[in-house]
C-alpha positions as CSV (number, residue, x, y, z in Angstrom):
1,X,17.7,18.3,-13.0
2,X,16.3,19.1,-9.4
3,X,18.9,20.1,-6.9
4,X,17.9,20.1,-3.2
5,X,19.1,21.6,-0.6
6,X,18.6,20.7,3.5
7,X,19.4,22.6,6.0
8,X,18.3,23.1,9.4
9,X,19.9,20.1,11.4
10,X,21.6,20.1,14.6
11,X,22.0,18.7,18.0
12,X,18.7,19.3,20.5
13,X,17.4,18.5,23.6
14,X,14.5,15.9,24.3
15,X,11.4,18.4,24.0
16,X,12.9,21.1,22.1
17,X,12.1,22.0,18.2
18,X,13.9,22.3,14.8
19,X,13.3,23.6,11.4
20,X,14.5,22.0,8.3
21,X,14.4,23.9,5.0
22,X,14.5,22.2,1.4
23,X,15.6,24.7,-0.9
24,X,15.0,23.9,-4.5
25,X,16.7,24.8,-7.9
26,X,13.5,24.7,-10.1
27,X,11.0,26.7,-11.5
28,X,7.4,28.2,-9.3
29,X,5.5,26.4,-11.5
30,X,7.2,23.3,-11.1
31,X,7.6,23.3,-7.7
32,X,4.1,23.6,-7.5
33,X,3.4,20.7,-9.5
34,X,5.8,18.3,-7.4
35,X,5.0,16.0,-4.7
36,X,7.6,17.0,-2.1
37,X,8.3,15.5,1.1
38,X,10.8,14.7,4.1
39,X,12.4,11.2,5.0
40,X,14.8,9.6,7.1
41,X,16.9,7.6,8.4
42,X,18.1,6.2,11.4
43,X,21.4,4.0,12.0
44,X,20.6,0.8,11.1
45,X,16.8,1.4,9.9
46,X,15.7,1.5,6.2
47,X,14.7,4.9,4.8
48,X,10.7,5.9,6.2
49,X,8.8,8.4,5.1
50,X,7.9,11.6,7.9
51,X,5.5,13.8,6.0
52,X,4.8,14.4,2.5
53,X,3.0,17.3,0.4
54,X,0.7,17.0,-2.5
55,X,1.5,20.3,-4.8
56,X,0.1,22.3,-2.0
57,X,-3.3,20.6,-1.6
58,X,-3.0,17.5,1.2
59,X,-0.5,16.7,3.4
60,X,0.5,13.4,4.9
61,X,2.3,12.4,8.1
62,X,3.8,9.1,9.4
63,X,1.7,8.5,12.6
64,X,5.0,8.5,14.6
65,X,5.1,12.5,14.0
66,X,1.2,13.1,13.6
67,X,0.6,16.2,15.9
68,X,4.5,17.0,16.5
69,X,5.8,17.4,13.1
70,X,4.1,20.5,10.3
71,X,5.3,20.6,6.6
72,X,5.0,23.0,4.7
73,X,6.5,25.0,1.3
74,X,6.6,28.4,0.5
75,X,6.6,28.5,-3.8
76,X,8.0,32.0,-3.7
77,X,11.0,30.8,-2.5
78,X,11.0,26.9,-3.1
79,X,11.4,25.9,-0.2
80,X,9.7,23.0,1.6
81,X,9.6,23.1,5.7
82,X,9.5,20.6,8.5
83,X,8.5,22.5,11.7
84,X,9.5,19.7,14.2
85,X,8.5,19.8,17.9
86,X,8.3,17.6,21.1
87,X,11.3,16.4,19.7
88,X,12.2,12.6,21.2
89,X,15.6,11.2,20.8
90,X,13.8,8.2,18.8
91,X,14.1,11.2,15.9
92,X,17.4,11.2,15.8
93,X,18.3,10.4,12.0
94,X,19.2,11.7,8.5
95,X,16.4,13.6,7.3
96,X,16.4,13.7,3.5
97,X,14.6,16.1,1.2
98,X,13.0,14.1,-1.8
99,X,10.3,15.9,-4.7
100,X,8.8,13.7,-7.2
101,X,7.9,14.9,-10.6
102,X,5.9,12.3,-13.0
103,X,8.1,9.6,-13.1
104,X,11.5,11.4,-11.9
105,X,12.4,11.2,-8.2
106,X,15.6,13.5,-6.5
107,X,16.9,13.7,-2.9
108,X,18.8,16.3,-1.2
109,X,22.3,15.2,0.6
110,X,20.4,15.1,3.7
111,X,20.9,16.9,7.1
112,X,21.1,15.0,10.5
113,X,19.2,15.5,13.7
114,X,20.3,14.3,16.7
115,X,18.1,14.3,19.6
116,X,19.9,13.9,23.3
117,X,17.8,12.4,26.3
């Protein structure tokens, strides 16, 4: 069992920046090993994927974000990032932590970012 933790989200102006942090209960190695990434989710809008992370080795990045938006993870501490900036108010959602291992998938409860105009 995986348990993630957001944190990070809050209420921001149109141009300004936010970090989220994923803080998770495994092992170094483990967290190594998972694919780890960031979703979210608007009112009214399925689930869509922001930026994702290979174990460390590739990133990918929804083109929405490409250029705005930087994950990253720190294995010493377990902890993926989003380093979000340029921040529209079409980002406004629940953003959701998610790590894949093999065949298992777990989510964090989420944090929300609201964007104002």
């Amino acid at each position: 069992q995986v348990q993630l933790v957001e944190s990070g989200g809050g209420l921001v102006q149109a141009g300004g920046s936010l970090r989220l942090s994923c803080a998770a209960s495994t092992s170094i190695f483990r967290f190594n090993t998972m694919v780890m990434g960031w979703y979210r989710q608007a009112p009214g809008a399925q689930r869509e994927l922001v930026a994702n992370s290979t174990g460390g080795v590739s990133t990918n990045y929804a083109d929405s974000v490409k250029g705005r938006f930087t994950i990253s993870r720190d294995s010493a501490k377990r902890t993926l990032y989003l380093q979000m900036k340029s921040l529209k108010p079409e980002d406004t959602a629940i953003y959701y932590c998610r790590s894949d291992y093999g065949s298992i998938t777990y989510w964090g409860q989420g944090t929300q970012v609201t964007v104002s105009s």
